[in-house]
C-alpha positions as a Markdown table, in Angstrom:
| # | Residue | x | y | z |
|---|---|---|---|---|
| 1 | Unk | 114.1 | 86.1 | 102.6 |
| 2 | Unk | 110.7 | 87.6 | 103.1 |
| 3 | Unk | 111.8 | 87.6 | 107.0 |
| 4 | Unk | 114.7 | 89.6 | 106.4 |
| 5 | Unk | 112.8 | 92.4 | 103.7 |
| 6 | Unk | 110.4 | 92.5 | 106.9 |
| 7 | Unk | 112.9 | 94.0 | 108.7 |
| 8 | Unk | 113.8 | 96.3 | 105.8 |
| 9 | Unk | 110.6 | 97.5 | 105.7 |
| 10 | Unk | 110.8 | 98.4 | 109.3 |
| 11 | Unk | 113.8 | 100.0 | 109.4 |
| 12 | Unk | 112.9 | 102.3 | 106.0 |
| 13 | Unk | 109.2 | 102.9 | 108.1 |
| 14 | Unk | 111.1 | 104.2 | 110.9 |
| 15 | Unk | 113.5 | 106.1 | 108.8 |
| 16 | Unk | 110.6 | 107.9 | 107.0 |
| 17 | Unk | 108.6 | 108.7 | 110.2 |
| 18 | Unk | 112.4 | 110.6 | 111.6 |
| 19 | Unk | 113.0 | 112.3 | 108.7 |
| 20 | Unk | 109.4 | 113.6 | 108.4 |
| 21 | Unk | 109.8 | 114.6 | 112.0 |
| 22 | Unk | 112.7 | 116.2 | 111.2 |
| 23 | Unk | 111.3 | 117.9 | 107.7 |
| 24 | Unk | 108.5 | 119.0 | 109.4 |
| 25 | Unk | 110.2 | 120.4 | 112.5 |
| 26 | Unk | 112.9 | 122.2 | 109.7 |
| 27 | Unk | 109.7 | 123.7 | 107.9 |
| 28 | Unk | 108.5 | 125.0 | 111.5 |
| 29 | Unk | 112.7 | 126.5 | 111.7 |
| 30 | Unk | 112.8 | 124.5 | 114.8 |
| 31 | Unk | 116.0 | 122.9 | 115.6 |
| 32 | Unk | 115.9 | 119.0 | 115.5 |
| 33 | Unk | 115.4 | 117.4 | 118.6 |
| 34 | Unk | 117.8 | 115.1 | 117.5 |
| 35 | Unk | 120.4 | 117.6 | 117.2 |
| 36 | Unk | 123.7 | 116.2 | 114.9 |
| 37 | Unk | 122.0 | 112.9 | 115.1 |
| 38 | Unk | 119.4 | 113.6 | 112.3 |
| 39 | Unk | 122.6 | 113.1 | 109.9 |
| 40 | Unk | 122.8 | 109.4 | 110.5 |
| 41 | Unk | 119.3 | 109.0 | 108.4 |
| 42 | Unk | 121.4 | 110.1 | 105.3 |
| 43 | Unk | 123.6 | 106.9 | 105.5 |
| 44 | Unk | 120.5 | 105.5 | 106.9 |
| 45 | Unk | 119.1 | 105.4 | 103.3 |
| 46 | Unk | 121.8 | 102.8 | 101.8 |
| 47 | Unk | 120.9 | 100.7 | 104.4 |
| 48 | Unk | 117.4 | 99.9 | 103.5 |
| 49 | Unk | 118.0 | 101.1 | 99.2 |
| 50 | Unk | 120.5 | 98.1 | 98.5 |
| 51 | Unk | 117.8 | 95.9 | 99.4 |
| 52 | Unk | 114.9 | 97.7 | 98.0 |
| 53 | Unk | 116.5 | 97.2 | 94.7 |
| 54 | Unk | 117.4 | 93.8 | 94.8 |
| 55 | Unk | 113.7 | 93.2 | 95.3 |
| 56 | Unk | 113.0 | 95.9 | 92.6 |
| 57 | Unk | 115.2 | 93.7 | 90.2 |
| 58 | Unk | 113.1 | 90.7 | 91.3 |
| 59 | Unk | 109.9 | 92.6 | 90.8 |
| 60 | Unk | 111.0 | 93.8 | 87.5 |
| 61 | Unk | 112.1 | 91.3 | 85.6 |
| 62 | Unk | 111.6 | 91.6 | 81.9 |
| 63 | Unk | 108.7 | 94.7 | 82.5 |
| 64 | Unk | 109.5 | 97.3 | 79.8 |
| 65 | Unk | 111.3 | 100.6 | 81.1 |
| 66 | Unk | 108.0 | 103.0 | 81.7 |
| 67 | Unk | 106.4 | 100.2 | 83.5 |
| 68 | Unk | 109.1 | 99.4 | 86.0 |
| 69 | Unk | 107.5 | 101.9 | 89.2 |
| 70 | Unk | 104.3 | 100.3 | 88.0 |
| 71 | Unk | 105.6 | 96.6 | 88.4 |
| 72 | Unk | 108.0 | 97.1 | 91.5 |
| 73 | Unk | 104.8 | 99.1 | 93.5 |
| 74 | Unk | 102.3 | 96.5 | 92.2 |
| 75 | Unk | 101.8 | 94.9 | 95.3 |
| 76 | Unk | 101.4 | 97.8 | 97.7 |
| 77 | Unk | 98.0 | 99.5 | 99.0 |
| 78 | Unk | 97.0 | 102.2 | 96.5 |
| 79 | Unk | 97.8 | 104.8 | 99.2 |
| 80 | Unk | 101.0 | 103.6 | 99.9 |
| 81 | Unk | 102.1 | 103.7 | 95.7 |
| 82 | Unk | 100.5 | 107.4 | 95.4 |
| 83 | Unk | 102.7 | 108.3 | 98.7 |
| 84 | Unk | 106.1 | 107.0 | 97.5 |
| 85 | Unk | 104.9 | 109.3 | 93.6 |
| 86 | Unk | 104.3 | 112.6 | 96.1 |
| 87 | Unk | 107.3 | 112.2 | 97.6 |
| 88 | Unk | 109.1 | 111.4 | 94.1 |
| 89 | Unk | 107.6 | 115.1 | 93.2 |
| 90 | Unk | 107.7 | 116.8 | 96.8 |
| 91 | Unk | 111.6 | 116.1 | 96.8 |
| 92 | Unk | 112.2 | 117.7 | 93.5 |
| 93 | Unk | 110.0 | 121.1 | 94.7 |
| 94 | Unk | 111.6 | 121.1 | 97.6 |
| 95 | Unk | 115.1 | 120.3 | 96.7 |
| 96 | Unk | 114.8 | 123.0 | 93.9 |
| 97 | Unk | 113.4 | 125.4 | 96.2 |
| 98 | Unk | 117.0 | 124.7 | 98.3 |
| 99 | Unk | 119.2 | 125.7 | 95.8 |
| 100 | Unk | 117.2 | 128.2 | 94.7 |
| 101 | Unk | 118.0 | 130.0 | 98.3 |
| 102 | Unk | 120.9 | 128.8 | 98.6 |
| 103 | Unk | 122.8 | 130.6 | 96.0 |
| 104 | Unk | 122.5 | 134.0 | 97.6 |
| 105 | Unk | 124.0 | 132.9 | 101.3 |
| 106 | Unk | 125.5 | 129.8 | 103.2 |
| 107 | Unk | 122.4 | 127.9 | 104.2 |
| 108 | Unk | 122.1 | 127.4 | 107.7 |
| 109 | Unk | 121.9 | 123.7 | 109.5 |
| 110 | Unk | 117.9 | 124.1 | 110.1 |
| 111 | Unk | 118.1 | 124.7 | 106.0 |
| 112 | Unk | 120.2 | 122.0 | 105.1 |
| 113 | Unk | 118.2 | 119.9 | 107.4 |
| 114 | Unk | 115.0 | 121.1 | 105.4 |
| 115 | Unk | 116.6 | 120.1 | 102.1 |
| 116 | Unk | 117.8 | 117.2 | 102.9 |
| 117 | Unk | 114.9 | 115.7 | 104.7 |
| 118 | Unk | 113.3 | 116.1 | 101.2 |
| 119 | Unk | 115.4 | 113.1 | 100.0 |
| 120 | Unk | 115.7 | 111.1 | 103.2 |
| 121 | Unk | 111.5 | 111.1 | 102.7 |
| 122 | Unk | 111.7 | 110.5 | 99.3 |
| 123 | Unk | 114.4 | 107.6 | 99.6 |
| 124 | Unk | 112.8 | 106.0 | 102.7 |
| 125 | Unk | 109.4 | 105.6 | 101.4 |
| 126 | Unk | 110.0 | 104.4 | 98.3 |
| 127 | Unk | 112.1 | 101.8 | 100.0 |
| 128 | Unk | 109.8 | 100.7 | 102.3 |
| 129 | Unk | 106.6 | 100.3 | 99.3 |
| 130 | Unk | 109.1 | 98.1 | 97.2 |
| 131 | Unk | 110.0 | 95.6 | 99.9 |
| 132 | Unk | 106.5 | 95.5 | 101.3 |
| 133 | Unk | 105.6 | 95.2 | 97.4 |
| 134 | Unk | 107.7 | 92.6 | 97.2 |
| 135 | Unk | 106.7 | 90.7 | 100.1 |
| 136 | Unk | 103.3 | 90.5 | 99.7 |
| 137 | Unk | 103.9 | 89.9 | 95.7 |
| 138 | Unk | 106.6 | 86.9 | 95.7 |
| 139 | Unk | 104.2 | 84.5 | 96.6 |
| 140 | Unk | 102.1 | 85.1 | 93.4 |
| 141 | Unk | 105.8 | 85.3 | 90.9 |
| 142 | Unk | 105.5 | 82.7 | 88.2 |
| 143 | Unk | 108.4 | 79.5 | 88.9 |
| 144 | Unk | 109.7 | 76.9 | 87.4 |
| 145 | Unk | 110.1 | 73.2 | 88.5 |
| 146 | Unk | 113.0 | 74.3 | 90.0 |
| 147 | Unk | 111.6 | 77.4 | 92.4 |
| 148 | Unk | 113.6 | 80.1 | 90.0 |
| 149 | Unk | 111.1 | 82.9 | 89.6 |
| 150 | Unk | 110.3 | 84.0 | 86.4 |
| 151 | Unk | 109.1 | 86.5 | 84.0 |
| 152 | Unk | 105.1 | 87.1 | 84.4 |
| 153 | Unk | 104.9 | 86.1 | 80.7 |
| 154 | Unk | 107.2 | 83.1 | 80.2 |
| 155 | Unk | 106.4 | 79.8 | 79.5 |
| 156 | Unk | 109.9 | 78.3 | 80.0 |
| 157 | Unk | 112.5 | 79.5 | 83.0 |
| 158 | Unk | 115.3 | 81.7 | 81.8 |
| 159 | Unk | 117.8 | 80.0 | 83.6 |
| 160 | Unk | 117.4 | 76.7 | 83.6 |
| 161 | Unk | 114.6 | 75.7 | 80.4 |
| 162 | Unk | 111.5 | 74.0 | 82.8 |
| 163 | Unk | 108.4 | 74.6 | 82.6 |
| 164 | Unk | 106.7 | 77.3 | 84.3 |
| 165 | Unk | 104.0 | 77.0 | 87.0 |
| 166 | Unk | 101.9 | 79.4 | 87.4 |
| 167 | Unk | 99.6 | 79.7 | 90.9 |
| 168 | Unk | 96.4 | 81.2 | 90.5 |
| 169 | Unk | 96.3 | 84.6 | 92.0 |
């Protein structure tokens, strides 16, 4: 498993250094060097988000609802968490900032790239910190007897009634 989210993380690292590229070179109202192309990174996203919230889920289980960004980035470098919260807050400014020009003309494709490219950050890099979050913290997950991960503060598995083992950290 930890193979395959490898690869994830990859893939959503290569998505967010294009759509930066082509964020930054929309700011600059250059045209994307990679023309019509740049498109593909929006269906690029539900590549790498379907498994970035199966690992979320994982990374999750049982936190309570305004931890849950705390839990599922909890095993990421500080920068990496405090990236993924700018972008969270960058894409709402700059999305905002699109529609708020938009509504007086058809926006042009440089524009929509700009706009977009808010997201496709936004989407990417928070992708990428789960999966590495949850590679580098599935090791340390509380399991039973059995190898079913559990909740950080169980003492019996949810699924099947062992005992939890706990590892030291």
């Amino acid at each position: 498993m930890k193979n395959l989210a490898s690869l994830f993380v990859g893939i959503a690292g290569a998505g967010l250094v294009l759509s930066l590229f082509v964020h930054i070179t929309a700011l600059a109202g250059i045209e994307s060097p990679l023309g019509r192309a740049a498109w593909a990174l929006h269906g690029g996203i539900f590549l790498v988000w379907l498994p970035a919230v199966l690992a979320a889920q994982r990374l999750t289980t049982h936190a309570n609802r305004a931890d849950m960004w705390r839990m599922a980035l909890r095993g990421c470098p500080p920068w990496m968490k405090y990236l993924t919260y700018f972008f969270f807050g960058y894409a709402f400014l700059n999305f905002a900032f699109f529609v708020i020009r938009g509504f007086s003309r058809k926006p042009t494709e440089i524009e929509s790239l700009r706009g977009f490219s808010g997201h496709w950050m936004l989407f990417y890099g928070a992708a990428m910190a789960i999966l590495y979050s949850y590679i580098k913290e599935d090791d340390r997950l509380p399991r039973c007897a059995n190898g079913h991960i559990c909740s950080q503060i169980a003492n019996y598995c949810e699924r099947c009634g062992q005992a939890v083992q706990r590892t030291a950290p």
